[in-house]
Every structure is written in C-alpha cells, then in structure tokens.
N, C-alpha and C positions, 0 to 999 in steps of 0.2 A: 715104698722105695727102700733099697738095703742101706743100712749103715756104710758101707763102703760106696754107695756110689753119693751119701749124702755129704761122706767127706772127702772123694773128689772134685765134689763141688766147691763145698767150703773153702777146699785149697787153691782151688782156678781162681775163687773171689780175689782171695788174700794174694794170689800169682798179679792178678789186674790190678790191683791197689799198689804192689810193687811196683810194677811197670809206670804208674804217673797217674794211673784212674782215679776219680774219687770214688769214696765207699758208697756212694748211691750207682756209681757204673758197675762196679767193682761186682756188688749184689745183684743188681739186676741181671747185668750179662752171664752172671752164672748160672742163669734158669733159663732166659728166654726161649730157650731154643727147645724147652718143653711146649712154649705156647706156639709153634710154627715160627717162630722167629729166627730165622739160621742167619741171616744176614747180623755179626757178631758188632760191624759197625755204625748197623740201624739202633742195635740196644742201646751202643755205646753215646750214641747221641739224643736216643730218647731220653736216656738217664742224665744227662749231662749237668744238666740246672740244679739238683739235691744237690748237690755237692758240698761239704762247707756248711750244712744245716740250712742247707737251699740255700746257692747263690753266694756262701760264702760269710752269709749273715749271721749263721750259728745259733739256728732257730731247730727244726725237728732233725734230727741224726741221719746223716745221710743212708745209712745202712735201715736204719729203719724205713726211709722214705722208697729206697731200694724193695724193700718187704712188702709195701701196699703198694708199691707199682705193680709186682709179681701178683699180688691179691687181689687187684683190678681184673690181671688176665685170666684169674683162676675162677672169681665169682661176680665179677663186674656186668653190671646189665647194658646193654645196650639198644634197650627199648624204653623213649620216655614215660614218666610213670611207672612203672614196673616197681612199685613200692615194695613190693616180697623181696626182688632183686635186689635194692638199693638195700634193703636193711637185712640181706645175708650179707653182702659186700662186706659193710657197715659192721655187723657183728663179729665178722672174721677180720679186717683190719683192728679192731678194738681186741681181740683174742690174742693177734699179734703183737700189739703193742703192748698189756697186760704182759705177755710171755718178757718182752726186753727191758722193759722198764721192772717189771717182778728182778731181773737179773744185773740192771746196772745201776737201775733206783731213778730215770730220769729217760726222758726221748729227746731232750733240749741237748745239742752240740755244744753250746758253751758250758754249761753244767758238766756235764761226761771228762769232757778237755779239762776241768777246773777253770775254765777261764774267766774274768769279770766282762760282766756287759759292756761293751762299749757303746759312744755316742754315735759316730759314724765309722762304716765299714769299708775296709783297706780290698778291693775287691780282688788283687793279686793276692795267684795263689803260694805257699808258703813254700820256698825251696826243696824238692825230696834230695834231704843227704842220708846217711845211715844217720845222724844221730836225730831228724825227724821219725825217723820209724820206732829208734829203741824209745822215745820219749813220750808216745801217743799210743795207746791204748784201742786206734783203729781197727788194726788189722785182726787183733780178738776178736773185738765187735761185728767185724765185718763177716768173721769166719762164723759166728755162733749167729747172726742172724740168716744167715742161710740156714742154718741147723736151725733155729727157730721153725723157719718156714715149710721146710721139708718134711721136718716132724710131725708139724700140724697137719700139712696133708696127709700125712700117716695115718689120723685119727679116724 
C-alpha cells in the first residue's frame, strides 16, 4: 500500500475520533472495508466496547485493541484447531503490539493518559470539547496505529 493512501487512512481514523468515536472505532473503521466490510456502521459497532482501554476501564489502548481487531481479519483462523493459524494470528498481533508499545512505551490506557488506577470505574464517557483533544495524546496514537498496521502489511 502507498504512503498516501496509508495516510488517508490515518486521517479518516483521527476525522472519526473527532467526530465522538473511540480510538478502537476510530481504527478499526479506517481498514475495514479492506476485509469486505463496507457497511461503515457494522465496524462502528463491532468496535464499540475497546473503547476507553475496553469498556472505558483503561486496560489495553483502544487504538491498539482497533490494530488486533484488524489482525483477526487479516490472519485470524476460523477453523477450530488450526494451531499454525492461531499462532500466525498470535505472532502478528504480538509484532503489532511490539511496533506501539516500542513507540509509546506501554499498551495500557491509563499508563499512555498518565492517569492513576482507580478502584471503580465512572462508565460515562468524558465530554469531547476542544480542550479534551488538545490534552490527550489520542488522536497521534490513533493516527500512527493505523500506520503501524499498514506498514506491517507492507512487509
């Protein structure tokens, strides 16, 4: 794939993230439609739960969680057993995550955010005004894990 169509992707991600997506829709829906997936509001809902480090809990990066969804569609087996399957998947999800974590030091959402652990989690989502976007570190993330993913396909 060209360098230009990999960062009109990126951009489309970071456009959806604007718009109110989380960064696991955000990611996903900017590929799907390589895997036959044209319905843009099937992605949008498959991806829905990453959001928030899954669910809002600020456990794995949604944008990353976006990246192995994509990696499901790309090497995911769908034959039980298929142990060669399961551990290409496996390898290329792990390659992936290597690639974002090599680059932000962490796949954990509250880490990335700087934020502290909490005990229990506020399940509402956080208000998008302009000063959540300039404050959050997302929509980089979101834009270079597409580039993460693209690239690799590249290889």
């Amino acid at each position: 794939m060209e360098n230009v169509e990999i960062e009109r992707r990126a951009q489309r991600a970071v456009e959806l993230f604007k718009q109110g997506f989380n960064c696991a829709q955000a990611v996903f829906a900017s590929c799907a439609d390589m895997y036959g997936i044209e319905d843009e509001q099937l992605a949008l809902r498959l991806s829905a739960s990453f959001g928030g480090g899954m669910g809002r809990m600020r456990l794995v990066c949604g944008a990353a969680s976006g990246m192995f969804m994509l990696a499901g569609l790309e090497k995911g087996s769908a034959t039980p057993h298929d142990n060669e399957g399961k551990m290409a998947n496996y390898a290329f999800v792990q390659q992936l995550a290597g690639e974002f974590k090599g680059q932000y030091g962490s796949l954990i959402c509250a880490e990335l955010l700087g934020l502290a652990p909490k005990g229990s989690v506020d399940p509402r989502p956080a208000e998008r005004t302009p000063e959540y976007y300039e404050k959050r570190p997302c929509s980089e993330m979101i834009a270079e894990a597409v580039r993460i993913y693209l690239r690799t396909l590249n290889c």
